[in-house]
C-alpha positions as CSV (number, residue, x, y, z in Angstrom):
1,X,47.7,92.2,106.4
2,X,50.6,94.6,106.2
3,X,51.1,97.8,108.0
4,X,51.1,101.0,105.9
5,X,54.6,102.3,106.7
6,X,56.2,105.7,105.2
7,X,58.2,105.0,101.9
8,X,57.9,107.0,98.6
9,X,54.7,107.3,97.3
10,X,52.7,107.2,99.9
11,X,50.4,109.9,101.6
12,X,51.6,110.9,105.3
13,X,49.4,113.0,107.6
14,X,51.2,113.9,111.1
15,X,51.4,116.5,113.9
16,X,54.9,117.7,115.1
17,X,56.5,119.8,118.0
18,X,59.8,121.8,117.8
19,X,61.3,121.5,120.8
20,X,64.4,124.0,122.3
21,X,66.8,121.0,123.7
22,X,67.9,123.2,126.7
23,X,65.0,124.4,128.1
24,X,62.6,121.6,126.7
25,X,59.9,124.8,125.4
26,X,58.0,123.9,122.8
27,X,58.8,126.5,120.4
28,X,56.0,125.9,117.9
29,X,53.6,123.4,117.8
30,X,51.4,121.7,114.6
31,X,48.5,120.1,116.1
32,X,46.2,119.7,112.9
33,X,48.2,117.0,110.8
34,X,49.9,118.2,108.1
35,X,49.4,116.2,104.8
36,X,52.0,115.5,102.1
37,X,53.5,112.8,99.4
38,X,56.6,111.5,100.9
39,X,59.3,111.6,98.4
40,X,57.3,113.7,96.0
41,X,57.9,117.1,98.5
42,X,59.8,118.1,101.1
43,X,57.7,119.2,103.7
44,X,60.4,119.7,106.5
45,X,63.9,119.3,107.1
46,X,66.0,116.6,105.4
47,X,67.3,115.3,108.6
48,X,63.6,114.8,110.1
49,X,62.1,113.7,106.0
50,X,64.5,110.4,106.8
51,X,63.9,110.0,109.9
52,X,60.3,109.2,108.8
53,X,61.1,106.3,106.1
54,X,59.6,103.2,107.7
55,X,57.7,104.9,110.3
56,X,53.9,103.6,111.0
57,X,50.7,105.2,112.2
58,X,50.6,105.3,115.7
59,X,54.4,106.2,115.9
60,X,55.7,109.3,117.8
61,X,59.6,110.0,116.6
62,X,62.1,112.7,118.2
63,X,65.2,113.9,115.8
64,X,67.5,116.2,117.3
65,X,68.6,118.9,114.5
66,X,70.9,121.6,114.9
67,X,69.5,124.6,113.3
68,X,73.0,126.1,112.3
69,X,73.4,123.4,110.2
70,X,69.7,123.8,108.2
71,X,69.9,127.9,108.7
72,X,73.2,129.2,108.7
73,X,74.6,131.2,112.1
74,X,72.7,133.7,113.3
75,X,73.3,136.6,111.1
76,X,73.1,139.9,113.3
77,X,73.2,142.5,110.4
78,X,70.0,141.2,109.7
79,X,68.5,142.9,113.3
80,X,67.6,146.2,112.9
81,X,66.2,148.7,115.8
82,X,64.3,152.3,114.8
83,X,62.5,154.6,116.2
84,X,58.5,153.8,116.6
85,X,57.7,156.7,114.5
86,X,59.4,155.5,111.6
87,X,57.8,152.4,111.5
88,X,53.7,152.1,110.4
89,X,51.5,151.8,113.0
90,X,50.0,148.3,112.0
91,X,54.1,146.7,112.0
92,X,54.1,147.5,116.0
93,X,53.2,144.3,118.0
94,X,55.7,141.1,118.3
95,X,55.1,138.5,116.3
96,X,53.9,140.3,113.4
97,X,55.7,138.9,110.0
98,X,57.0,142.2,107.5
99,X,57.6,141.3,103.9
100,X,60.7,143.4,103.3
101,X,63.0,144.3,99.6
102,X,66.6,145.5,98.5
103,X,67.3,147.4,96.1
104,X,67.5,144.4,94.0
105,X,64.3,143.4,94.0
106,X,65.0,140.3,96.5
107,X,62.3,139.8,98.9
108,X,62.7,138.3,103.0
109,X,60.7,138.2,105.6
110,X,61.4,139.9,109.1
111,X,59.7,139.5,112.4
112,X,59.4,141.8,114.9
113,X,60.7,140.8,117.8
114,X,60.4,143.9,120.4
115,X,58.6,146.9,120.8
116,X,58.6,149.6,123.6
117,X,57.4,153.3,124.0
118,X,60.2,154.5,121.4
119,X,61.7,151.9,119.2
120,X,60.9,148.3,117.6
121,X,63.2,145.8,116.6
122,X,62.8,143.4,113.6
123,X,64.8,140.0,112.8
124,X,65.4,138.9,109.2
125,X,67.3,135.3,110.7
126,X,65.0,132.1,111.2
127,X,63.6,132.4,114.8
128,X,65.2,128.6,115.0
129,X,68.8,130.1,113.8
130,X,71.3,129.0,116.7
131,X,69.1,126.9,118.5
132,X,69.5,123.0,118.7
133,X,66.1,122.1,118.6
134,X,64.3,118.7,118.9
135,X,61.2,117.7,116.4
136,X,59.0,115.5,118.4
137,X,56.6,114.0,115.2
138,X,53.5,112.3,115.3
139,X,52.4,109.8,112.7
140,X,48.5,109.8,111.9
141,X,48.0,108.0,108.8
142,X,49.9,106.5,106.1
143,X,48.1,105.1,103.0
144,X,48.8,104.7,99.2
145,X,48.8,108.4,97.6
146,X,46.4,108.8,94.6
147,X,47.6,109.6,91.5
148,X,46.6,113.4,91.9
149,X,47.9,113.5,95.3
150,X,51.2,112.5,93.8
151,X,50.9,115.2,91.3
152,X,49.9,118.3,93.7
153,X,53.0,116.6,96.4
154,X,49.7,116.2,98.8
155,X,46.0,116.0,99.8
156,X,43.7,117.5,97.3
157,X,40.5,118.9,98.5
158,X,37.7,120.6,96.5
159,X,36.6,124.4,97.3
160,X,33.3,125.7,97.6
161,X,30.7,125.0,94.6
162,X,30.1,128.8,93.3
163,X,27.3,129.2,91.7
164,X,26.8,132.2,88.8
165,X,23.7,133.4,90.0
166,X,23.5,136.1,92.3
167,X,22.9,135.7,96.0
168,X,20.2,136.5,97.3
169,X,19.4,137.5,100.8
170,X,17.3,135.7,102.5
C-alpha cells in the first residue's frame, strides 16, 4: 500500500505558521487545517505550493520566503496618520481591517496599526511586506479529491437544511 503524497489532484488539509526569521515570532498562526485541491487553487504562495509536491501526512515542512519578493517593498505612501476625530469611532482599535476606495473605484484594504489619545494610523502594505518570514507547514491528510472537490478548488460541505415553514418557539 502506497502513501498518499501531495501531487495534482489530490485533496490536502494542513496547518501552517508564519514565522519572522529574526526574531523566530510566530506572526500568524492557522491551527484548523486549511483544505484545498492542489494544483486546481493556489492557496498560498508559489514558493511554499511547491514546496508541498511529494509531501505526505504526517510531514512538517519549513520554506523560508522573502516577502519583498511575493509583496513588493514596503510602500510608505500607503501609511497614513489623522486625527482621532476624523476617523469613525468603530475604525479606532489595532487590528481592525478598513475597506478603503480611490477615486477610481479601486478598492484595498488598510489596517490600523496605532491609536493614541489624538491620532490613528492605518497601513495599506501587507503586514508581511519587508519581512523574511519562514512558513512552518503541517501536512494532515492527503487523499484523492472528488470530482466536485476538484471543481469548487476544495472541500465541499453542505449548509443547514432550511426548512419553509415558520419557526416556531418552543
Amino acid at each position: 500500500m502506497t502513501k498518499d503524497v501531495i501531487e495534482n489532484g489530490k485533496y490536502v488539509e494542513l496547518t501552517y505558521q508564519v514565522i519572522d526569521r529574526k526574531s523566530r515570532q510566530i506572526l500568524t498562526a492557522v491551527e484548523f487545517p486549511l483544505g484545498y485541491v492542489h494544483g486546481v487553487n493556489e492557496i498560498l504562495s508559489p514558493p511554499v505550493m511547491a514546496e508541498l509536491e511529494g509531501r505526505s501526512p504526517g510531514d512538517v515542512i519549513e520554506v523560508p520566503i522573502d516577502c519583498n519578493a511575493i509583496y513588493g517593498p514596503r510602500d510608505e505612501s500607503l501609511v497614513i496618520t489623522d486625527h482621532i476625530e476624523n476617523v469613525p469611532e468603530e475604525y479606532r482599535e489595532v487590528g481592525m481591517a478598513i475597506l478603503m476606495e480611490n477615486d477610481r473605484g479601486q478598492t484595498k484594504s488598510f489596517l490600523v496599526t496605532r491609536v493614541d489619545d489624538t491620532s490613528v494610523t492605518i497601513d495599506g502594505n501587507n503586514p508581511l511586506c519587508g519581512r523574511d518570514v519562514i512558513f512552518k507547514l503541517e501536512i494532515r491528510l492527503v487523499r484523492d479529491a472528488t470530482d466536485e472537490e476538484i471543481q469548487h478548488g476544495g472541500k465541499v460541505e453542505t449548509g443547514p437544511e432550511i426548512s419553509s415553514g415558520r419557526m416556531k418557539p418552543i
